[in-house]
Short mmCIF file of the C-alpha atoms (twelve columns), coordinates in Angstrom:
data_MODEL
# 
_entry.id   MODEL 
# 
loop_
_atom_site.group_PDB 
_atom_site.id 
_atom_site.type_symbol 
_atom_site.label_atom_id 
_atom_site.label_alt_id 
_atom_site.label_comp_id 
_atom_site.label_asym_id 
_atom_site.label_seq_id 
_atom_site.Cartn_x 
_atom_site.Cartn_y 
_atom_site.Cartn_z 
_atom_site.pdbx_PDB_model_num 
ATOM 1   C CA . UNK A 1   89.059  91.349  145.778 1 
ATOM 2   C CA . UNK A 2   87.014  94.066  147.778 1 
ATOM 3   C CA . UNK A 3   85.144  97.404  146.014 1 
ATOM 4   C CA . UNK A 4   88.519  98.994  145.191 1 
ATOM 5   C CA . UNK A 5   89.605  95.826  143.118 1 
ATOM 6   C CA . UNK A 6   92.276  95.070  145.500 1 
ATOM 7   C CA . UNK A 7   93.659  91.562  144.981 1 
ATOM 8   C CA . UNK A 8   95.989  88.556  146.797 1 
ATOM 9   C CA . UNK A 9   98.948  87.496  145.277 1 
ATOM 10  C CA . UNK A 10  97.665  84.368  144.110 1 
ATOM 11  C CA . UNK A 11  94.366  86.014  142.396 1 
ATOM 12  C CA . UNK A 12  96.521  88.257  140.259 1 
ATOM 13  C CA . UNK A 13  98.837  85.484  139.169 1 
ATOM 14  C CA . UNK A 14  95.607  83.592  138.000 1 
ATOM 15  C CA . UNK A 15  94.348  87.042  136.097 1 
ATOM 16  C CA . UNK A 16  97.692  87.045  134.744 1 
ATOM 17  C CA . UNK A 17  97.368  83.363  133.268 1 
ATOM 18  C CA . UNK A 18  94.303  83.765  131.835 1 
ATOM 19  C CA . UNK A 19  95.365  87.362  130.231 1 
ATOM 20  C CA . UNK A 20  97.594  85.279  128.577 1 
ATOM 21  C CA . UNK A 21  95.399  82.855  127.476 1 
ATOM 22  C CA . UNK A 22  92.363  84.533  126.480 1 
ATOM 23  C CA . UNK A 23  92.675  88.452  126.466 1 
ATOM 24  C CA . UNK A 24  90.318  90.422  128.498 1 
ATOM 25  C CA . UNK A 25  90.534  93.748  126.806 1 
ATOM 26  C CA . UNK A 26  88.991  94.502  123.912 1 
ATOM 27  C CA . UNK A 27  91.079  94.841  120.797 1 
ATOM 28  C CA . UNK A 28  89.939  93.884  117.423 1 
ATOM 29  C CA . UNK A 29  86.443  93.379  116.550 1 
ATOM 30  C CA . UNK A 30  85.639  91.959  112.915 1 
ATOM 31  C CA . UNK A 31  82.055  92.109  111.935 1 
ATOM 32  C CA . UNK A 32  80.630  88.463  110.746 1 
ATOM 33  C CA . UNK A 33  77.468  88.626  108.864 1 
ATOM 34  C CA . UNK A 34  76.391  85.173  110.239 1 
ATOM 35  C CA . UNK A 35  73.049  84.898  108.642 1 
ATOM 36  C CA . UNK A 36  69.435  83.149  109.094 1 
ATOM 37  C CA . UNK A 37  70.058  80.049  111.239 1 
ATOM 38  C CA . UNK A 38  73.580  80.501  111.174 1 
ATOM 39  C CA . UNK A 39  73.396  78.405  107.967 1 
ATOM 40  C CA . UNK A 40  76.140  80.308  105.978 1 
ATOM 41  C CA . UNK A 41  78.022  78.847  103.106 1 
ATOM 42  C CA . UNK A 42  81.749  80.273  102.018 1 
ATOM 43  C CA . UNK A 43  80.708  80.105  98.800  1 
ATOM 44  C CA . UNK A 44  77.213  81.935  98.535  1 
ATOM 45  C CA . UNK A 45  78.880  84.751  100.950 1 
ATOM 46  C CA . UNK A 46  81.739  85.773  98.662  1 
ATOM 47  C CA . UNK A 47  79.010  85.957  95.615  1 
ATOM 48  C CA . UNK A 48  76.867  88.452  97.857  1 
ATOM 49  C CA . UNK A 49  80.090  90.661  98.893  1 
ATOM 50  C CA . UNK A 50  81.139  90.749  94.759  1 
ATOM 51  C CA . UNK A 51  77.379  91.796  94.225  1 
ATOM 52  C CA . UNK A 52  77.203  93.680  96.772  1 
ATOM 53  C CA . UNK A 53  80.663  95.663  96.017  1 
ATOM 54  C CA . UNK A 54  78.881  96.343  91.862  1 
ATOM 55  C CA . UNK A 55  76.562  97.946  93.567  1 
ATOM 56  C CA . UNK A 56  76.375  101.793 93.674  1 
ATOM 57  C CA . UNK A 57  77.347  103.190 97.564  1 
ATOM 58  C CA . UNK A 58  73.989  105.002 97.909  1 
ATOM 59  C CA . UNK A 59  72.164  101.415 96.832  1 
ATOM 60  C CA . UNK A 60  74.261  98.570  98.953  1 
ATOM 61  C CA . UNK A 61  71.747  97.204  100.920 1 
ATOM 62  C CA . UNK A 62  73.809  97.072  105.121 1 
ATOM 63  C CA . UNK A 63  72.269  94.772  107.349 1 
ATOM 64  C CA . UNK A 64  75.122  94.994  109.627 1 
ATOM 65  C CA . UNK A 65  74.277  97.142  112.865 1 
ATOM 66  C CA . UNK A 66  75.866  100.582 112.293 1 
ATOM 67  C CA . UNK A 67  76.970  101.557 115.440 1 
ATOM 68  C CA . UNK A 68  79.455  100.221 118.308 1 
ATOM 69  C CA . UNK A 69  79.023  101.073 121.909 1 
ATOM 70  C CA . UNK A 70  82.083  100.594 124.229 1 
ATOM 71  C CA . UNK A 71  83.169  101.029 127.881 1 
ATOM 72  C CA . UNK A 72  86.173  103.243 127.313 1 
ATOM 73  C CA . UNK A 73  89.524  102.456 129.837 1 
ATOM 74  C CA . UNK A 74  88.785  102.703 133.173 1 
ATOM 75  C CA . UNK A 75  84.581  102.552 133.143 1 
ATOM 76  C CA . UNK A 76  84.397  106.828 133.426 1 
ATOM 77  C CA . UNK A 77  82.242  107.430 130.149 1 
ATOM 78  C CA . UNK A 78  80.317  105.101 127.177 1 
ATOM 79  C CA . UNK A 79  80.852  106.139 123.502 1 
ATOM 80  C CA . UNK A 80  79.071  105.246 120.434 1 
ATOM 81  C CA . UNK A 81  81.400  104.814 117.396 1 
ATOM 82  C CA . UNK A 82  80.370  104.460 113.368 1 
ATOM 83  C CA . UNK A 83  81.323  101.905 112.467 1 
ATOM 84  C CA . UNK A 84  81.325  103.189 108.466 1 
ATOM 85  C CA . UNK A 85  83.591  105.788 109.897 1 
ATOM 86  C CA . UNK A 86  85.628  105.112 112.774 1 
ATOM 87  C CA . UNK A 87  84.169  108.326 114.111 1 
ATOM 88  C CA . UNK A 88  82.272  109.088 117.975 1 
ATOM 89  C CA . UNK A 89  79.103  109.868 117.492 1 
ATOM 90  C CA . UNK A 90  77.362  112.373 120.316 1 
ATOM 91  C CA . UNK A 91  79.407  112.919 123.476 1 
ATOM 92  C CA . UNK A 92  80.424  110.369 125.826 1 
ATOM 93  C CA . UNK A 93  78.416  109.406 128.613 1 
ATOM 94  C CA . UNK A 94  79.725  109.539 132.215 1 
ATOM 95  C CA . UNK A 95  79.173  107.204 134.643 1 
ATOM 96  C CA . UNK A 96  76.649  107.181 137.441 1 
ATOM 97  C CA . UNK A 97  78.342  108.991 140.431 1 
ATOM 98  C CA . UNK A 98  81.052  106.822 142.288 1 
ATOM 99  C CA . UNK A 99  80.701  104.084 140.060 1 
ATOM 100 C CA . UNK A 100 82.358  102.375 136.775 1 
ATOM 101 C CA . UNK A 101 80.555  100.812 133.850 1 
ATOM 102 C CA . UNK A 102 81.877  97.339  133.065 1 
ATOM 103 C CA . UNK A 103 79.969  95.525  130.434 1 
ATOM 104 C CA . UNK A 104 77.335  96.428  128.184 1 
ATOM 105 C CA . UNK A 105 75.196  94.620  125.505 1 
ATOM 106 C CA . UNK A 106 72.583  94.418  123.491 1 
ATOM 107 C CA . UNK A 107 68.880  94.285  123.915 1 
ATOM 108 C CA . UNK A 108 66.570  93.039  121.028 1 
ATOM 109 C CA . UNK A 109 64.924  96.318  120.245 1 
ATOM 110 C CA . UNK A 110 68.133  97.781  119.148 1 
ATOM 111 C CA . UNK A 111 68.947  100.042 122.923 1 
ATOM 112 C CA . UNK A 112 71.481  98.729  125.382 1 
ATOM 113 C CA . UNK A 113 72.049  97.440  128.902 1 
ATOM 114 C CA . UNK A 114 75.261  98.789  130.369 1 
ATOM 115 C CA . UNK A 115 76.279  97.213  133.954 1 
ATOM 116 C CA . UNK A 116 78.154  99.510  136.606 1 
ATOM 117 C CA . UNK A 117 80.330  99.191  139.629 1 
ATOM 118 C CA . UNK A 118 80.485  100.468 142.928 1 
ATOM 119 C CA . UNK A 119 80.503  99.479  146.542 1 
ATOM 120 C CA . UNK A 120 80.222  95.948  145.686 1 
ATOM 121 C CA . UNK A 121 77.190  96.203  144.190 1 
ATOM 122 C CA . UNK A 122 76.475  95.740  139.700 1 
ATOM 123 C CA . UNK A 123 73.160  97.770  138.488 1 
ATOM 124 C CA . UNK A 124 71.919  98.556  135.521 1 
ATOM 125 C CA . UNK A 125 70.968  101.064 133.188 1 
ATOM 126 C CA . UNK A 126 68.814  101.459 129.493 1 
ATOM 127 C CA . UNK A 127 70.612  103.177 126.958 1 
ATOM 128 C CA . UNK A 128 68.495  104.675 124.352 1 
ATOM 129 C CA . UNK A 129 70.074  106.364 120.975 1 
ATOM 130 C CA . UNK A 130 68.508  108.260 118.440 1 
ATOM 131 C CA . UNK A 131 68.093  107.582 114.452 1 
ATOM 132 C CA . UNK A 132 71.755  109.566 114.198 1 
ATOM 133 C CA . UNK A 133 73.133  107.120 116.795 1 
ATOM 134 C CA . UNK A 134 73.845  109.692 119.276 1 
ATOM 135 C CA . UNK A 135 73.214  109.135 123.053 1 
ATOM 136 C CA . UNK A 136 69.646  110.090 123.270 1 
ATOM 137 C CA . UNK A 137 69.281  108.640 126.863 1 
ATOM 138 C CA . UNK A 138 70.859  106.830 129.790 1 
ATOM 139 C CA . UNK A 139 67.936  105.306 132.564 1 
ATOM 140 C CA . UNK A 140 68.643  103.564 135.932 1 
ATOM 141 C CA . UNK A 141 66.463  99.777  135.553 1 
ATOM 142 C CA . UNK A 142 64.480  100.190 138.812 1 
ATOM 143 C CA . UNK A 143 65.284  97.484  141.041 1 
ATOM 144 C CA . UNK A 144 67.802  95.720  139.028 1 
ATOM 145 C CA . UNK A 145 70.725  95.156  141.272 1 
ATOM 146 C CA . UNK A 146 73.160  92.337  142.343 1 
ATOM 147 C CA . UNK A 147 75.407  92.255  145.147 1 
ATOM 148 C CA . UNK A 148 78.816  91.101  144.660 1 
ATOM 149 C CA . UNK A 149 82.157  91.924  143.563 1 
ATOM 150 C CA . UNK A 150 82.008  92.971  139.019 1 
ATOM 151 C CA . UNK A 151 86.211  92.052  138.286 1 
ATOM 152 C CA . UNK A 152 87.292  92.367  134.103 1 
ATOM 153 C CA . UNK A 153 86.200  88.459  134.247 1 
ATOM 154 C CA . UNK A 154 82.374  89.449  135.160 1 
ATOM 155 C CA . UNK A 155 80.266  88.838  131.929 1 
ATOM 156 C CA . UNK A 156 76.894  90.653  130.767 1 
ATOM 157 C CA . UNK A 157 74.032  88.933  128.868 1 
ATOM 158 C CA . UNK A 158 70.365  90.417  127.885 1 
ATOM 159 C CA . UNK A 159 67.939  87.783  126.949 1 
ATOM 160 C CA . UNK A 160 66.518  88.610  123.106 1 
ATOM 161 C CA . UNK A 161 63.301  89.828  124.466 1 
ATOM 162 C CA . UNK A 162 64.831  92.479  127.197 1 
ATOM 163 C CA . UNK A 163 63.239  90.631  130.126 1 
ATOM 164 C CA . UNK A 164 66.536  88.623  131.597 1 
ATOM 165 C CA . UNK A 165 69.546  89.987  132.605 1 
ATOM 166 C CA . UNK A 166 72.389  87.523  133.352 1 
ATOM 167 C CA . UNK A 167 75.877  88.942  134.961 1 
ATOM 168 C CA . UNK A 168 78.374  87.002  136.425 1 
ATOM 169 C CA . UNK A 169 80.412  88.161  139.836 1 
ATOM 170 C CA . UNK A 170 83.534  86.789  141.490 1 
ATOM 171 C CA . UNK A 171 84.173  85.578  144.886 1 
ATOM 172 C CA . UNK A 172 88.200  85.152  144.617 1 
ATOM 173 C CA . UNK A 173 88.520  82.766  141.414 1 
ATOM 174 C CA . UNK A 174 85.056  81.487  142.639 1 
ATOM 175 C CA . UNK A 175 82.270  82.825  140.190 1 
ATOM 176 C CA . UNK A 176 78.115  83.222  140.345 1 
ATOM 177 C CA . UNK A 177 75.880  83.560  138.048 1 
ATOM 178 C CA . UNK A 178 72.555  85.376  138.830 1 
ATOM 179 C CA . UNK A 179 69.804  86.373  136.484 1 
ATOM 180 C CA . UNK A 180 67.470  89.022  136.937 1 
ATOM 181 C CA . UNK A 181 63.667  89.287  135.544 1 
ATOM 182 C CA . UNK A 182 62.897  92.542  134.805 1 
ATOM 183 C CA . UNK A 183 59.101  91.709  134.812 1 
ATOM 184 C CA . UNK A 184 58.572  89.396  137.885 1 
ATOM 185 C CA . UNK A 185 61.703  91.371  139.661 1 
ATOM 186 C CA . UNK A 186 62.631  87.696  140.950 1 
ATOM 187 C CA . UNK A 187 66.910  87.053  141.025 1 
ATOM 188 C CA . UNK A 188 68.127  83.630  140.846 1 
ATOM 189 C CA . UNK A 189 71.520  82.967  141.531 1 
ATOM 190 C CA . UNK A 190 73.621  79.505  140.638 1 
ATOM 191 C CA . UNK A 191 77.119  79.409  142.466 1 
ATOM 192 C CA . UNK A 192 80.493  77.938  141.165 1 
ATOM 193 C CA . UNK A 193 82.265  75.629  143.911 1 
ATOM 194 C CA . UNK A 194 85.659  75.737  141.997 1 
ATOM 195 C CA . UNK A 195 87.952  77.967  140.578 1 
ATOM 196 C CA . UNK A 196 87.128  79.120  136.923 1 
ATOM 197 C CA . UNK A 197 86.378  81.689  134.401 1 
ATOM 198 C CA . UNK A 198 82.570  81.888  133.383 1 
ATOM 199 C CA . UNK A 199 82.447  83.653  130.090 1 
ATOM 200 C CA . UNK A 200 80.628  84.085  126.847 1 
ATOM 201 C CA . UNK A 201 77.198  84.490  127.866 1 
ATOM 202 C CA . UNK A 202 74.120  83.890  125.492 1 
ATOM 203 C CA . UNK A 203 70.665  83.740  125.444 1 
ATOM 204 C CA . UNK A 204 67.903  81.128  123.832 1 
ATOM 205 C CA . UNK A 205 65.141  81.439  125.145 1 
ATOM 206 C CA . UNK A 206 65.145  80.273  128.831 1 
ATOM 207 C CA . UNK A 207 68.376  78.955  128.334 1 
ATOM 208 C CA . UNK A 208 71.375  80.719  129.021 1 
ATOM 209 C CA . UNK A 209 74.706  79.928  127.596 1 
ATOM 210 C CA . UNK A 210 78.325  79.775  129.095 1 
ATOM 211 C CA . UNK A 211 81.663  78.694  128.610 1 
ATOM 212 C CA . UNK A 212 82.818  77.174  131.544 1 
ATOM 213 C CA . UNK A 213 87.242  77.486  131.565 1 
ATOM 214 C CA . UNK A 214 88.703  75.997  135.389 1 
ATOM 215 C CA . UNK A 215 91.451  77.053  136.540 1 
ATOM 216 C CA . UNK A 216 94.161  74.333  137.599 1 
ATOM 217 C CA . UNK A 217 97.326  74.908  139.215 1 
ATOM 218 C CA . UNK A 218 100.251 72.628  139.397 1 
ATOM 219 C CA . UNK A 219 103.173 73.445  140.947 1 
ATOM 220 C CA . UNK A 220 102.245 77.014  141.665 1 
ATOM 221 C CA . UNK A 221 101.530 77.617  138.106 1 
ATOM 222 C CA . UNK A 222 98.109  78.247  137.281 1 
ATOM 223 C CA . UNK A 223 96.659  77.095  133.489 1 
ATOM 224 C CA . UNK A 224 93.304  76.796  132.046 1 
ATOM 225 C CA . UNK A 225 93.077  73.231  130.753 1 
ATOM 226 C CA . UNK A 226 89.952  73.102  128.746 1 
ATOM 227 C CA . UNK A 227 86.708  75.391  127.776 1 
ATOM 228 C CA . UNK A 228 83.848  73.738  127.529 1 
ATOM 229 C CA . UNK A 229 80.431  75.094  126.435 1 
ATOM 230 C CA . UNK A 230 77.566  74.816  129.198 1 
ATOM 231 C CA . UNK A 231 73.752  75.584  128.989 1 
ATOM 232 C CA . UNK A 232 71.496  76.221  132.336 1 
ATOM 233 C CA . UNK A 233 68.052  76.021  132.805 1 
ATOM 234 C CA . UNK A 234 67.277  79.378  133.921 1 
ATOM 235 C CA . UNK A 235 63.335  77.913  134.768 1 
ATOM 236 C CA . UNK A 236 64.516  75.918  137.039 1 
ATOM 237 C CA . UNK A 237 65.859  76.771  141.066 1 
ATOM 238 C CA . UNK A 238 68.645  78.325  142.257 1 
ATOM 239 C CA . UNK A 239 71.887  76.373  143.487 1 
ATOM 240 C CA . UNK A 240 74.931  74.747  142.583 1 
ATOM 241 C CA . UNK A 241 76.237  75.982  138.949 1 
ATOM 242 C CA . UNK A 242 76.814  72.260  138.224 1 
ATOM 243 C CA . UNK A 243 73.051  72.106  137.419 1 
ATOM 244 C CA . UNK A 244 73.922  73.420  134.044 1 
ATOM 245 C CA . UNK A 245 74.242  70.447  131.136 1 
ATOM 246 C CA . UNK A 246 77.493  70.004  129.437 1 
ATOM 247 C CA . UNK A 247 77.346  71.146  125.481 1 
ATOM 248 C CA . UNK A 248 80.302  70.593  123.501 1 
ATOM 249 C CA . UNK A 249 83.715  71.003  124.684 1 
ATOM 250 C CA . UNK A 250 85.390  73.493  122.607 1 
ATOM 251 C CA . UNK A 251 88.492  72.616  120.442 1 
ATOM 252 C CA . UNK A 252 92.259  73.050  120.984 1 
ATOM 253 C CA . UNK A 253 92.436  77.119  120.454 1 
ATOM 254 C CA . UNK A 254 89.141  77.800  120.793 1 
ATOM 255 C CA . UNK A 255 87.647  79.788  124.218 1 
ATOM 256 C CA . UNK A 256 84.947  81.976  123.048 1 
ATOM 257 C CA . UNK A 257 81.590  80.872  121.870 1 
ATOM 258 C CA . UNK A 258 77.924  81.704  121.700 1 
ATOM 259 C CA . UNK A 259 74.287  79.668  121.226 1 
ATOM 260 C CA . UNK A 260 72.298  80.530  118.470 1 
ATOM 261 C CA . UNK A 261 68.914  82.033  119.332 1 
ATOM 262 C CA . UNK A 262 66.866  78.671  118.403 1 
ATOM 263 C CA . UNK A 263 69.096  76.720  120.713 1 
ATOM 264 C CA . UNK A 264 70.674  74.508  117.841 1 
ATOM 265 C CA . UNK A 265 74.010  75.637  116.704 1 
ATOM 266 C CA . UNK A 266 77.116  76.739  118.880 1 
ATOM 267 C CA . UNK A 267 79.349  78.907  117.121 1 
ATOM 268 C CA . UNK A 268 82.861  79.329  118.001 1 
ATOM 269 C CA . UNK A 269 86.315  80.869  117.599 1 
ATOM 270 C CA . UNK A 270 89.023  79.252  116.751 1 
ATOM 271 C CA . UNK A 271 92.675  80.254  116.506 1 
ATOM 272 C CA . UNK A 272 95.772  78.702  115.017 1 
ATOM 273 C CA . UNK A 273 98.717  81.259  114.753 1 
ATOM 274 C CA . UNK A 274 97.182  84.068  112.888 1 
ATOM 275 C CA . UNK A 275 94.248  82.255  111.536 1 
ATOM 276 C CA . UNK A 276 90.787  83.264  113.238 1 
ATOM 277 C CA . UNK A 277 87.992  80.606  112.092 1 
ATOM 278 C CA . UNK A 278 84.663  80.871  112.881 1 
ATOM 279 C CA . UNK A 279 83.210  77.116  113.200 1 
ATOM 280 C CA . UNK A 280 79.268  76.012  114.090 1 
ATOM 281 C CA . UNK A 281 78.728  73.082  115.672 1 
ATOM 282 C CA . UNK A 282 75.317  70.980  116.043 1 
ATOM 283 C CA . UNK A 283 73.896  70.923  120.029 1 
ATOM 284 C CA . UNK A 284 72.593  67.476  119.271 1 
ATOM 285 C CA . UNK A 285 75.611  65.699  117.937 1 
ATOM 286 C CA . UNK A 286 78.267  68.078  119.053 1 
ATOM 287 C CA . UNK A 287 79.979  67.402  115.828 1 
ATOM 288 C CA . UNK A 288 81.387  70.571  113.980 1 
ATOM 289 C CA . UNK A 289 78.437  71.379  110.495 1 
ATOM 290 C CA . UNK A 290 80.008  74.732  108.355 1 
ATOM 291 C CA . UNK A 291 82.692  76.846  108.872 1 
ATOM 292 C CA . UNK A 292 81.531  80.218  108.526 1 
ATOM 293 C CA . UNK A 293 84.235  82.778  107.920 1 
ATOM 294 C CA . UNK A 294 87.965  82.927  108.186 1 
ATOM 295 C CA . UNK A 295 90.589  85.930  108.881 1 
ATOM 296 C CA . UNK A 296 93.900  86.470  109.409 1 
ATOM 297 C CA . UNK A 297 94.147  88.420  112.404 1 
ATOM 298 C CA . UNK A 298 97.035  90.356  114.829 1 
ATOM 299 C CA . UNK A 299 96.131  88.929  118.117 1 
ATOM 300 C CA . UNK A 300 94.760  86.622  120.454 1 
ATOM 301 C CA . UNK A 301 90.804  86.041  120.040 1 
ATOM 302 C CA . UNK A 302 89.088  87.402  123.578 1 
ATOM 303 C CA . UNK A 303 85.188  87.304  123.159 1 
ATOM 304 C CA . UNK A 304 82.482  86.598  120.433 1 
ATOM 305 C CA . UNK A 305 79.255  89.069  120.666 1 
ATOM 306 C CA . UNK A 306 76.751  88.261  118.604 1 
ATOM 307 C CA . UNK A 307 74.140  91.604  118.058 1 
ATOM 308 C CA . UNK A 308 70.636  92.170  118.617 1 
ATOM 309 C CA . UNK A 309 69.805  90.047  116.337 1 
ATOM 310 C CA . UNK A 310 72.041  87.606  116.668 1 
ATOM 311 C CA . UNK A 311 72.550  87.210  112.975 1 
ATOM 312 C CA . UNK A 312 75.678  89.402  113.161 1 
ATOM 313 C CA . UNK A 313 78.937  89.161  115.469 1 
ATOM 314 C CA . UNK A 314 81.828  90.861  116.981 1 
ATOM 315 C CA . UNK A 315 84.942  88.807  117.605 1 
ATOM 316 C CA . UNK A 316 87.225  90.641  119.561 1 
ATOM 317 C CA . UNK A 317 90.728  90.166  119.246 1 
ATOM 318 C CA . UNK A 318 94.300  92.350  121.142 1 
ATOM 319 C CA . UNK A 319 95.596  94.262  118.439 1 
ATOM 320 C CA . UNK A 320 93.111  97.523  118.659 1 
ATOM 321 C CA . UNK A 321 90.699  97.617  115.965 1 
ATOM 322 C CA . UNK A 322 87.565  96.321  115.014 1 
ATOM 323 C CA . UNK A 323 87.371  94.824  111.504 1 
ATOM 324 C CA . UNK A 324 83.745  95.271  110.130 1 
ATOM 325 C CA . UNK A 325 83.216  93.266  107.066 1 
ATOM 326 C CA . UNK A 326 82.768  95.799  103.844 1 
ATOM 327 C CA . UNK A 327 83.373  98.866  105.890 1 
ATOM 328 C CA . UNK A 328 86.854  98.710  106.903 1 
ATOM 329 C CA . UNK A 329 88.962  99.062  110.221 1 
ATOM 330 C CA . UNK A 330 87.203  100.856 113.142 1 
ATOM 331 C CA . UNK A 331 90.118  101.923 116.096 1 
ATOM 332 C CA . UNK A 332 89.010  100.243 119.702 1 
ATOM 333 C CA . UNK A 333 91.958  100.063 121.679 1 
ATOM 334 C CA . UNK A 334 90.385  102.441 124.367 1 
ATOM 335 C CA . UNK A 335 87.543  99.928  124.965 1 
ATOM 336 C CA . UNK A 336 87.029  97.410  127.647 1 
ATOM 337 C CA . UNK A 337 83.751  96.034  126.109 1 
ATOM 338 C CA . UNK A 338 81.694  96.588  123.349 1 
ATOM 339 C CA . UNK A 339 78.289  95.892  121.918 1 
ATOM 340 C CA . UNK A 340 76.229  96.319  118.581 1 
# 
């Protein structure tokens, strides 16, 4: 893999595998109000949508973000979709000269952190939008760099108060994590000495969340065996990714997952056939607590994104919408990544 995304016939044979295994595109989103704590019962959450539905439009109380932003096909431009609507809101936003965006997420004040490509080098820039949700402004983050190949497997985080960034980049199959503090302007970086996919990155607190899938071939055919669910102290020094502690290793169907923002519950998705479940699970016992929400969806599940607040979450699946609960289908099969 050089700058131009160039790859050996055995790297694209692994991309192919895990395409098939976990989709990197995004395709559907559905919108899970997840709730204080994550501590959501079935029960109490179809009373609030039937009270919620008696309600007159103009006095529903929405807690969900309103507004999606995407990296649309190739990296060229950002939009901002409504997610009441289905609409663009403002024009899209082009890239920095001779480079791509690839990921983009969240920050706690509500703005965004979009990560670009080019020359083997990710930076970063603010996005700011206005009280319409329109583009309002797109800002460089001075000295926030890492050097490295960005591939569809690198992954974007933004710690809950803005200060960390997390990305990962990809030396073959090989990936590394670094973090960046905006404040001290210090970068850490934690390698990977085997093949795998490092995905599904979260923030608590110091603690940064992963989901570690290796990569195993036998007999020239390459399969992901397992995901398991990985936390790293990001206080502590750079070095070998194997420094981060082993959390919970994630069911049969499940790949995507995120930590809750008090460092106690790992939510995940699951898939059998059609059926998309969102399960927590306890960090201290490992043992599965509530389920939180079930659909019946038209693809493969690719990525959970959980927003600013982390009491709400996008889980992305390959049939090209977003499903946003109480507001309907929102189109998304020109987006690589999203965030809300």
């Amino acid at each position: 893999m050089d700058g131009k995304h160039k790859e050996s016939a055995p790297a694209s044979r692994i991309r192919a595998v895990w395409k098939r295994t976990v989709p990197l595109g995004l395709a559907t989103a559905a919108a899970v109000t997840v709730g204080a704590g994550l501590d959501v019962v079935h029960r109490h959450q179809r009373a609030g949508e039937e009270q919620h539905d008696a309600q007159p439009a103009a006095k529903q109380e929405r807690t969900e973000p309103r507004y999606v932003v995407g990296v649309r096909g190739t990296g060229a431009a950002l939009v901002v979709r409504d997610v009441r609507t289905g609409h663009d809101v403002g024009l899209p936003v082009a890239a920095p000269q001779g480079r791509r965006f690839q990921r983009v997420a969240a920050k706690g004040d509500g703005s965004y952190v979009v990560a670009s490509y080019g020359a083997r080098k990710v930076t970063f820039q603010h996005l700011l939008l206005d009280k319409q949700g329109r583009p309002k402004e797109l800002t460089e983050i001075p000295e926030a760099t890492v050097p490295g190949v960005s591939t569809s497997w690198s992954d974007l985080a933004v710690s809950a108060d803005g200060d960390r960034i997390a990305y990962v980049t990809y030396k073959g199959t090989a990936g590394r994590v670094e973090v960046l503090s905006l404040k001290t302007g210090t970068r850490k970086t934690w390698t990977a000495r085997s093949p795998a996919r490092i995905g599904s990155l979260s923030w608590s607190g110091g603690t940064l969340c992963l989901v570690w899938s290796p990569l195993r071939t036998t007999a020239g055919r390459t399969t992901v065996p397992r995901h398991q669910v990985r936390a790293l102290n990001t206080a502590g020094p750079s070095g070998d990714l194997k420094a981060s502690r082993p959390v919970l290793m994630l069911p049969k169907g499940a790949g995507a997952a995120f930590m809750s923002r008090d460092g106690r519950t790992i939510v995940a998705g699951a898939q059998q056939d059609t059926q998309l479940t969102l399960q927590a699970y306890s960090v201290q016992t490992g043992k599965p607590t509530k389920v939180l929400w079930r659909q019946k969806v038209g693809g493969d599940l690719s990525r959970l994104d959980p927003d600013h607040t982390g009491r709400h979450v996008l889980a992305s699946v390959s049939d090209g919408r977003i499903y946003a609960q109480g507001t309907g289908t929102l189109p998304a099969a020109d987006l690589t990544d999203a965030a809300w």
